[in-house]
C-alpha positions as CSV (number, residue, x, y, z in Angstrom):
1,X,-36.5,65.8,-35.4
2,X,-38.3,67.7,-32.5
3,X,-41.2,65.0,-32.1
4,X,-38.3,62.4,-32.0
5,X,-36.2,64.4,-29.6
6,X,-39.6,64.8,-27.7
7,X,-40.6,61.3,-27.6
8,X,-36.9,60.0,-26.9
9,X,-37.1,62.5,-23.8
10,X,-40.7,60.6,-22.5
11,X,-38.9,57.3,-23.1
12,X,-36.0,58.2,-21.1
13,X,-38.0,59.7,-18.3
14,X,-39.9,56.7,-17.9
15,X,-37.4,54.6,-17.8
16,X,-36.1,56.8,-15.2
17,X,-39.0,56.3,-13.1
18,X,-39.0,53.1,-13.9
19,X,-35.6,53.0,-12.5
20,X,-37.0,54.3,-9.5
21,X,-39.4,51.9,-8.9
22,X,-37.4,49.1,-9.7
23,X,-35.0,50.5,-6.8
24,X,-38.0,49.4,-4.7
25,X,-38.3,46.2,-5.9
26,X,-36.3,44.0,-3.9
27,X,-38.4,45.1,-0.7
28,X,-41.9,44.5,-2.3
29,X,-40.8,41.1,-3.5
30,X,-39.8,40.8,0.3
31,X,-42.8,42.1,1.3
32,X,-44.3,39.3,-0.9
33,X,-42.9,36.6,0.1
34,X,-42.4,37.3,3.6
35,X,-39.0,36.4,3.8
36,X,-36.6,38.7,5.7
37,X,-33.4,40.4,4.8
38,X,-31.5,38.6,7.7
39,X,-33.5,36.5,10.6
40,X,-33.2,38.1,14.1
41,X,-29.9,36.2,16.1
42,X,-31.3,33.5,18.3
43,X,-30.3,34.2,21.7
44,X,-29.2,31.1,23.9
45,X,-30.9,30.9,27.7
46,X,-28.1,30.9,30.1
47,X,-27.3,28.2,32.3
48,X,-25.5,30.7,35.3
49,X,-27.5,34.3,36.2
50,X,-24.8,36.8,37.4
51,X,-26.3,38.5,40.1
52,X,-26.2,41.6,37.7
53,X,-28.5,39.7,35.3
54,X,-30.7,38.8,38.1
55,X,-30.9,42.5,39.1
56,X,-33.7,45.0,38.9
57,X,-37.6,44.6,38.8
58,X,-39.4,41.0,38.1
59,X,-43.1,40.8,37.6
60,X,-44.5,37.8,39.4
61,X,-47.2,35.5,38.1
62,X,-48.6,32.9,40.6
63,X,-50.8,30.0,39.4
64,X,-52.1,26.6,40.4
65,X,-49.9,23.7,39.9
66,X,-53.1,22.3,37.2
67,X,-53.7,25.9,36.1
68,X,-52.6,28.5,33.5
69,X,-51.1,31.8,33.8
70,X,-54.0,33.4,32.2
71,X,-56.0,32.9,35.3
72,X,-53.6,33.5,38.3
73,X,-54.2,33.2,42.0
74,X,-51.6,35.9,42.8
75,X,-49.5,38.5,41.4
76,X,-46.9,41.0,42.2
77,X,-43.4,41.8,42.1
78,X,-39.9,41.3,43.0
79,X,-37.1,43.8,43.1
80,X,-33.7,41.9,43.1
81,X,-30.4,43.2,44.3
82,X,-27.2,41.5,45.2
83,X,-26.8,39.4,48.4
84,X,-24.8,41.2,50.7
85,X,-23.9,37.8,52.5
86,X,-23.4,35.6,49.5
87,X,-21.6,36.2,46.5
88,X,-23.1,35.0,43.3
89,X,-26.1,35.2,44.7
90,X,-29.6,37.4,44.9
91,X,-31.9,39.0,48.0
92,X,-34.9,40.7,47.3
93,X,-38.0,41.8,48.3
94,X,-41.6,40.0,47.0
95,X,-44.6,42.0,47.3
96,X,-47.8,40.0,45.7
97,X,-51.5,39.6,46.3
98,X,-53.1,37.2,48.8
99,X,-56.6,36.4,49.8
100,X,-57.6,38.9,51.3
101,X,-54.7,41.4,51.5
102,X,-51.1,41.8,49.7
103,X,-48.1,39.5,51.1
104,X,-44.4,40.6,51.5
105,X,-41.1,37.9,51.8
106,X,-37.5,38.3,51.1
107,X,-36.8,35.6,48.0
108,X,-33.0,34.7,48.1
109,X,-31.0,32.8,45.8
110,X,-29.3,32.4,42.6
111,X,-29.4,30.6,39.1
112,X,-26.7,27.7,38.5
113,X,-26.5,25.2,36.1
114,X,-29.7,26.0,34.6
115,X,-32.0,25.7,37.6
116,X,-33.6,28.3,39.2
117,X,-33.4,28.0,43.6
118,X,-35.3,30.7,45.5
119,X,-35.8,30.3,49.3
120,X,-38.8,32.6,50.2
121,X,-39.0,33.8,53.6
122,X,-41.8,35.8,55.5
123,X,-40.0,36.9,58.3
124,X,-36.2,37.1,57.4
125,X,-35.8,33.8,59.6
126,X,-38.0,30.7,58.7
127,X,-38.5,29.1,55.5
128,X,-42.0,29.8,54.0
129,X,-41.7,28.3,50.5
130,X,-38.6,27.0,48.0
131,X,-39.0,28.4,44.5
132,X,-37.4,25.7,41.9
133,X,-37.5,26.3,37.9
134,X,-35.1,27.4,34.9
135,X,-34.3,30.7,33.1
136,X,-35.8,31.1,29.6
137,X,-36.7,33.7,27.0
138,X,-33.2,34.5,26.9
139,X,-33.0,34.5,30.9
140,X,-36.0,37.6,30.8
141,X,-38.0,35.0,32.3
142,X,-37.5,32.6,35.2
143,X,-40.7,29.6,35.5
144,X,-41.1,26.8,37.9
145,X,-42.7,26.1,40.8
146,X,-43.1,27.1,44.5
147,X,-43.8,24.6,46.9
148,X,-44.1,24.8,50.5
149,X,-41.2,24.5,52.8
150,X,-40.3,21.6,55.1
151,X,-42.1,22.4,58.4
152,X,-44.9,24.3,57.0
153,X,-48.7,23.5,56.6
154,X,-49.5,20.7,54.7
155,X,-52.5,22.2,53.2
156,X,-50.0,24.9,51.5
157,X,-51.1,24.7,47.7
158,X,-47.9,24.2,44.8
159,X,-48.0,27.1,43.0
160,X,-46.4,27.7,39.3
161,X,-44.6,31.2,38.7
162,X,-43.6,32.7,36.2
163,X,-41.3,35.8,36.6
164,X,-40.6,38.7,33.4
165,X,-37.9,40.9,33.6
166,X,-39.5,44.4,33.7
167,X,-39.4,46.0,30.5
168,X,-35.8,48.6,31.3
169,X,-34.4,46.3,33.4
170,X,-31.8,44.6,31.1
């Protein structure tokens, strides 16, 4: 009776840890198949940018109009903050590499309707360059192009920009 007592007691602890394990089945068979418990919510781009959303540091990413972003003719940054003159709007300040040295504007504007308008401005007074695109990634990103202003140079190149919400700036 004490080697079946002895062998029930084997059979019951491994079915115990067999217990275990299968506990841990359902996430290997994930693991296996690569499914997921629940997909991640897909996030809808916004067609209006509060100026709160707009708020806060954007890394900038200039390219050629027949370029890519992975080779860039300027970058930089933009730090956005409420217009003081415009509600619903944005003014901030763009710092970004240039030939030669580093360039500084004042980009103004806002996001409605799904489109992206920036007026860029060296001075504070005259327009340099209007910025014209759409929000995406969940409006962390705004892309389009700048092209020069009215008025201005003719031999002023169309540049694409990306622009990335920086990372604690939500």
């Amino acid at each position: 009776m004490t080697d079946t007592l002895c062998a029930l007691g084997r059979r019951l602890s491994l079915l115990g840890g067999a217990a275990t394990l299968a506990a841990g089945l359902p996430l290997a068979a994930l693991a296996q198949t690569g499914t997921s418990p629940r997909p991640a919510p897909a996030c809808e781009t916004p067609v209006f940018l509060e100026p709160a959303r707009l708020s806060g540091l954007w890394q900038l990413t200039l390219w050629p109009e027949n370029g890519t972003a992975a080779q860039p003719v300027s970058t930089g940054a933009v730090l956005f903050e409420r217009h003081p003159e415009y509600e619903g709007s944005v003014r901030g300040r763009l710092k970004r590499s240039d030939t030669g040295n580093d360039r500084e504007a004042v980009l103004s504007g806002d996001v409605v309707d799904g489109e992206v308008n920036f007026d860029e401005s060296a001075d504070g007074l005259n327009l340099d360059a209007v910025w014209i695109g759409e929000p995406a990634a969940c409006g962390l990103e705004l892309r389009g192009s700048r092209r020069p202003a009215d008025g201005r140079p003719a031999d002023a190149p169309v540049l694409n920009f990306l622009l990335k919400k920086a990372p604690g700036w939500r």
